[in-house]
C-alpha positions in Angstrom: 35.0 121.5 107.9 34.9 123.0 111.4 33.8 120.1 113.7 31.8 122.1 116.5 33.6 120.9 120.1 32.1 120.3 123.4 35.3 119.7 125.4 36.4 123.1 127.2 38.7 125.2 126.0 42.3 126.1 127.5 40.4 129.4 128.9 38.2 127.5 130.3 35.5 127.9 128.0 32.7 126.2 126.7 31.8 128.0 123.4 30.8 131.5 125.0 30.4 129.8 128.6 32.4 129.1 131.8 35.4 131.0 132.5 36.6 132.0 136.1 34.8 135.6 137.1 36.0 135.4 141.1 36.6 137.8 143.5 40.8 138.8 144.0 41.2 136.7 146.9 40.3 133.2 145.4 42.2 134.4 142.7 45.9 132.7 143.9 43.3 129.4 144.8 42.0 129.4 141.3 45.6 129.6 140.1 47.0 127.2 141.5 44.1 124.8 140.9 44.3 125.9 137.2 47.6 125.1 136.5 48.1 122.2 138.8 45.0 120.2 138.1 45.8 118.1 135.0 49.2 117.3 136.0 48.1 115.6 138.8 45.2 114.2 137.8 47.1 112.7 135.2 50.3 111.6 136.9 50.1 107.6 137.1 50.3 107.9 141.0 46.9 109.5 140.9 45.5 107.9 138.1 46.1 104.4 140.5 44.9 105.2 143.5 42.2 106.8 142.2 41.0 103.6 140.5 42.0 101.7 143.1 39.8 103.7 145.1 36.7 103.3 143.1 37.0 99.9 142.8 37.6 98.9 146.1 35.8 101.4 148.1 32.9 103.1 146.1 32.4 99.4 144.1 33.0 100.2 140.6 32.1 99.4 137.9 28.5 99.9 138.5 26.1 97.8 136.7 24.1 98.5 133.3 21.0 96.9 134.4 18.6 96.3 131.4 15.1 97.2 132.8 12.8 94.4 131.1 9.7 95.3 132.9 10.1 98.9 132.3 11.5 98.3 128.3 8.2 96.4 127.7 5.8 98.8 129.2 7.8 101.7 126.5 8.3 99.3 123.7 12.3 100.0 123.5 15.7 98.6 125.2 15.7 100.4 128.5 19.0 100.0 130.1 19.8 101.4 134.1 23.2 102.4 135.0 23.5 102.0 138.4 25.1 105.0 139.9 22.5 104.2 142.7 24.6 100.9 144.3 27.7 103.3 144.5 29.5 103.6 148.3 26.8 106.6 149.5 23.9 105.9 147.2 24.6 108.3 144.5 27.3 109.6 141.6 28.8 112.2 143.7 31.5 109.9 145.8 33.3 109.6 142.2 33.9 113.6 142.2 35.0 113.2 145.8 37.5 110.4 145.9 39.1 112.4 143.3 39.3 116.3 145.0 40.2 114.3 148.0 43.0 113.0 146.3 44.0 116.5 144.6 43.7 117.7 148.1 46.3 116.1 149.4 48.7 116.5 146.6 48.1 120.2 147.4 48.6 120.6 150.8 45.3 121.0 151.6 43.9 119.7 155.3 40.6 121.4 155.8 37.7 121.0 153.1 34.4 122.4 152.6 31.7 121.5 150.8 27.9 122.8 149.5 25.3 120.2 149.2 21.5 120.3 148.2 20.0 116.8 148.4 22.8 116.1 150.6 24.1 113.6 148.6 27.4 115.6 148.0 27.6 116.1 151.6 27.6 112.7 152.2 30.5 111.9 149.7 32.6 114.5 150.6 32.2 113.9 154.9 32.9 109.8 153.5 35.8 111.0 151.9 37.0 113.3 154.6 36.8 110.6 157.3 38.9 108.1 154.9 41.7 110.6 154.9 41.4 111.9 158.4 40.4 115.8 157.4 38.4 118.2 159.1 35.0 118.7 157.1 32.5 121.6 157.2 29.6 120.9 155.0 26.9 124.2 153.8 23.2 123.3 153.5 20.5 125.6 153.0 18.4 125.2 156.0 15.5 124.2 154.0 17.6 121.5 152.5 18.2 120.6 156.5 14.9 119.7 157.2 13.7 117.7 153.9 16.7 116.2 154.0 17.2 115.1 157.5 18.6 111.2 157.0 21.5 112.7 154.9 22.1 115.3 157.7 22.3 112.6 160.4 25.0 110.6 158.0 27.0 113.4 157.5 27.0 113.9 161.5 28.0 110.9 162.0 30.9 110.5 159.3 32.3 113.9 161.6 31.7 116.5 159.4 30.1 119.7 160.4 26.9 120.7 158.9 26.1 124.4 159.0 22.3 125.6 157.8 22.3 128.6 155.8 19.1 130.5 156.2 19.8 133.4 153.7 17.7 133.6 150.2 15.5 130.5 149.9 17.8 128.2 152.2 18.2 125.8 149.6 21.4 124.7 147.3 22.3 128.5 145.7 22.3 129.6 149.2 24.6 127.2 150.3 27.2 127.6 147.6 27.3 131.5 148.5 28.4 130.8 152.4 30.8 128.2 151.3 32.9 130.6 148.9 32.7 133.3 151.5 34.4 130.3 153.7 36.9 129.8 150.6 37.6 133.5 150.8 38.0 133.8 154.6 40.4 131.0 154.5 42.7 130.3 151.0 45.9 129.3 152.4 44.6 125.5 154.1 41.3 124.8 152.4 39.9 123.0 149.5 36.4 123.5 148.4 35.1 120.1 147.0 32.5 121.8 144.6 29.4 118.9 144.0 29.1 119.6 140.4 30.0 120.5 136.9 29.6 124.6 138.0 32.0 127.1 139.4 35.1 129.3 138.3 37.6 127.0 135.7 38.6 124.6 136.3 35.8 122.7 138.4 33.8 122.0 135.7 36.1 120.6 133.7 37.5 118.6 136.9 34.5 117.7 137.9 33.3 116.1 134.8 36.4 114.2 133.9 36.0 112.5 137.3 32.7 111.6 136.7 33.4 110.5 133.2 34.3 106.7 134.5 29.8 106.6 134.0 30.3 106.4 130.2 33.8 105.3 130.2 32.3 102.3 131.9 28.9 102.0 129.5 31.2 102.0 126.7 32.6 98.5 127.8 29.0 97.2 129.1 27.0 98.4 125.9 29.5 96.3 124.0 29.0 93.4 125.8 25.4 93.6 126.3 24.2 94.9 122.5 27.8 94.8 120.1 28.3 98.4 120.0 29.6 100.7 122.2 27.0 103.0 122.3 23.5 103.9 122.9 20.7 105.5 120.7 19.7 107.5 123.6 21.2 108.7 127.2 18.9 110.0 129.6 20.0 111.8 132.3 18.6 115.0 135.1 20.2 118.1 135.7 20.7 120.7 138.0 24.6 121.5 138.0 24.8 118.7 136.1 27.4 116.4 137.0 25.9 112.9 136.3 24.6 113.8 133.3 28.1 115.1 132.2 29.7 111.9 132.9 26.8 109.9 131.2 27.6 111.9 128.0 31.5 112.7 128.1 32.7 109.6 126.3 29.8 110.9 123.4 29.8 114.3 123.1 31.2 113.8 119.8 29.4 111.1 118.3 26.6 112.5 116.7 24.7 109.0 116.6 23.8 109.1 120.4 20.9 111.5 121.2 21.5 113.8 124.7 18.3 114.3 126.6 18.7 116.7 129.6 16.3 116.5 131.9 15.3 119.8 134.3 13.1 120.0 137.0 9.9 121.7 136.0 8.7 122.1 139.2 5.0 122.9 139.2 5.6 124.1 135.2 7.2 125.8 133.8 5.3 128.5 133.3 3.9 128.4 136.9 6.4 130.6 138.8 7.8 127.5 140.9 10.3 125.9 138.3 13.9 125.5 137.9 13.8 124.5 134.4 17.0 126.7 133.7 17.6 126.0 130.2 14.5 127.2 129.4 14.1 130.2 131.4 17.4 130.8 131.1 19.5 133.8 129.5 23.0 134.7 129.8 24.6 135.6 133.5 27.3 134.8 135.9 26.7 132.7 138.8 29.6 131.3 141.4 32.1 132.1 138.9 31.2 131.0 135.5 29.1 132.2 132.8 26.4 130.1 132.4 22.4 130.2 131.5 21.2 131.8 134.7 17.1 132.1 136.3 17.0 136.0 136.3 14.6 138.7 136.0 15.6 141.9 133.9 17.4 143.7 136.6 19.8 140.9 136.6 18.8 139.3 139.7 18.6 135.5 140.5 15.2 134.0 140.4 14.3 131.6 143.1 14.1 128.0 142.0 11.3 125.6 143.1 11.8 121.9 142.9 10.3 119.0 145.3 13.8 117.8 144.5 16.5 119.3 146.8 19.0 118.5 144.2 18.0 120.2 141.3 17.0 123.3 142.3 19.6 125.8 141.2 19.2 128.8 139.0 22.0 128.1 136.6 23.5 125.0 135.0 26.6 123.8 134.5 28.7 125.5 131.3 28.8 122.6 130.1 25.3 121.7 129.6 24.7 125.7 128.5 26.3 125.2 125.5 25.4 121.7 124.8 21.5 123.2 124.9 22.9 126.6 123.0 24.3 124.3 120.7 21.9 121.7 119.9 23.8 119.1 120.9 21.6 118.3 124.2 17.6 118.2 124.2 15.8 120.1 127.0 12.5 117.7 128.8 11.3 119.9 130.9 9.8 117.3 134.2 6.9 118.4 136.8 6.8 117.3 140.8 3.9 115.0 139.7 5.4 113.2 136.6 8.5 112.5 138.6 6.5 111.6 141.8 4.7 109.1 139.4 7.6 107.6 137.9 8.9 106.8 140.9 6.5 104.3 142.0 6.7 103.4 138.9 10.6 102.2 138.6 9.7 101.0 142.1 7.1 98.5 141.0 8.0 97.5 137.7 11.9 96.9 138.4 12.3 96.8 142.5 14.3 100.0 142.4 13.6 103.2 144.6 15.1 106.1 142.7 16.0 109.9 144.2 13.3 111.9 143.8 16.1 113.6 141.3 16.4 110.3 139.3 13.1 110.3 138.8 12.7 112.9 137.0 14.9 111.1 134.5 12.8 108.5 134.2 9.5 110.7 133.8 10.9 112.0 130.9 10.1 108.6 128.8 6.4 109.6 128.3 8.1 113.0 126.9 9.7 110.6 124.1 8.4 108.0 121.4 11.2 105.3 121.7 11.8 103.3 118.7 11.7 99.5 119.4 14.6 99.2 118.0 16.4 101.6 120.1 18.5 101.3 123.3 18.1 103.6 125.8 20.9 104.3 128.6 19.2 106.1 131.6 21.5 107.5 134.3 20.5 106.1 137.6 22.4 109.0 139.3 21.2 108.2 143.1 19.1 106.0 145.1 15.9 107.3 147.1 16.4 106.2 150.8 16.7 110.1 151.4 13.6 111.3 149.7 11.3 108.4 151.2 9.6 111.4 153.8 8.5 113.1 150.0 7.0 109.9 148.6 5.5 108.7 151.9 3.9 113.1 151.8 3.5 113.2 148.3 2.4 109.6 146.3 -0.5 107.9 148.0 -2.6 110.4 146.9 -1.0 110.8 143.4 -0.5 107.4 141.9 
């Protein structure tokens, strides 16, 4: 029997997505990342520094908290992992200690970057200052403003943050200006790309670097409940890079249900959504075939999300063909239910979450877990950066 596979393909491929549809000059970059990216990444040098790195600078492992307050209230076992207490507040310094690393080991010395909630950002200007490189950082100048404390950080780490105020200013708009950078300039830079998206191999890169999240549960779940894994993993998505290290180590074991969680925006059928799965069809964005916001012309459709980080039009290639598949269930998450949930994780457990977090944690009251279940929710970032948004948005809402 043909076992249906989630891993990529040597193309690059995810079933009938991903793939590397670039313009000719990032072709020789693509190249070179292609064939060069597993042999390093693999090579024991890398492989020790870059766990020496995590462990001693980002603070890994993170913990698998189990949320008793929070369990009780859903009547199941409600477990946290803790990508919030990583070096930066979020998942994203795991992607960027490991570029940085491939960086080197290609020759690179200048490195760009696109960020949204400016978590990303962050990372890569932390890693950047670690190793001495100069850092220019794209953020849609919408992003700018709502995001301001990240801004500030990434400032003060040295890197340069240029706004982009082209399309909606927000994270799609960003990407674009920082592969036309990539194109001006292929010989010295490396583009750190934030998540599981982009031209083969970043999403496959990407994702194995962020794959220490279920590499580590794996060991925790064993400790904490005898098995090794979970009934359920919860996790948001916009690219999708948390929740594609949340699932990596499970893909294949049918036992543990995927829940992907999207931002819904306003609703979905409101006209301000980026619930991409389900608006979705077929389309190339930055480089890889993917489900793509589009109208019938073939042109991107705007986003909305009160969370910087998860508005994007498309997903990673990844999660298209774990949703195409049936391997991943879509929640679909509005502003208010993850405004609400929130507060909620706030009171009940003593933990602020990102506004895109949240939205992870809304989707409970889109489930009916079993008491008997366990329940692994991705705690991708912390919410020091979205506290303007919740001081704006909750009083009134909660």
């Amino acid at each position: 029997m043909n076992k249906t596979s989630y891993n990529v393909d040597k193309k690059g491929f995810y079933g009938p997505y991903g793939g590397a549809y670039i313009p000719e000059m990032l072709y020789p970059n693509i190249k070179e990342l292609e064939e060069k990216y597993l042999g390093i990444i693999e090579s024991e040098s890398f492989r020790t520094e870059f766990h020496y790195l995590l462990r001693d600078y980002v603070g890994r492992p993170t913990p698998l908290y189990f949320a008793k307050r929070l369990s009780d209230r859903y009547g199941s076992n409600i477990f946290l992992k803790r990508e919030d207490l990583n070096h930066t507040g979020a998942h994203k310094i795991n992607n960027t200690v490991g570029q940085i690393i491939l960086a080197r080991h290609l020759g690179k010395h200048r490195i760009i970057a696109e960020t949204g909630a400016g978590q990303h950002g962050v990372a890569t200007a932390t890693v950047c200052a670690r190793a001495g490189l100069n850092c220019i950082v794209y953020m849609g100048a919408l992003d700018v403003e709502r995001q301001a404390p990240n801004v500030r950080k990434m400032q003060m780490l040295g890197a340069e943050v240029i706004p982009v105020h082209s399309g909606n200013k927000t994270l799609k708009d960003a990407t674009n200006q920082a592969i036309r950078d990539w194109i001006n300039n292929p010989v010295d830079t490396h583009y750190i790309i934030g998540s599981v998206v982009g031209p083969h191999p970043y999403p496959d890169m990407v994702t194995r670097f962020q794959s220490v999240i279920s590499e580590e549960m794996k060991v925790q779940l064993t400790e904490k409940t005898g098995r090794d894994y979970p009934d359920v993993i919860m996790a948001c998505v916009g690219g999708g890079s948390n929740a594609a290290g949340a699932y990596y180590h499970y893909l294949h074991n049918e036992q543990v249900r995927l829940l992907s969680v999207e931002a819904a925006g306003k609703g979905v059928d409101s006209g301000e959504s980026a619930a991409t799965s389900t608006l979705g069809s077929d389309g190339i964005i930055h480089g890889s075939r993917t489900l793509l916001m589009q109208d019938v012309d073939g042109q991107i459709t705007e986003p909305y999300s009160i969370s910087a980080g998860l508005d994007y039009p498309g997903v990673g290639p990844i999660h298209a063909w774990l949703k195409m598949s049936g391997r991943a269930e879509i929640i679909n998450v509005t502003d208010d239910e993850a405004l609400h949930a929130a507060y909620l994780l706030s009171k009940l457990e003593g933990i602020i979450p990102a506004l895109e977090t949240a939205h992870a944690v809304a989707a409970l009251d889109h489930v009916k877990p079993d008491p008997e279940q366990n329940i692994v929710i991705n705690l991708s970032g912390r919410g020091d950066k979205d506290m303007e948004a919740y001081t704006e948005n909750l009083p009134n809402k909660i």
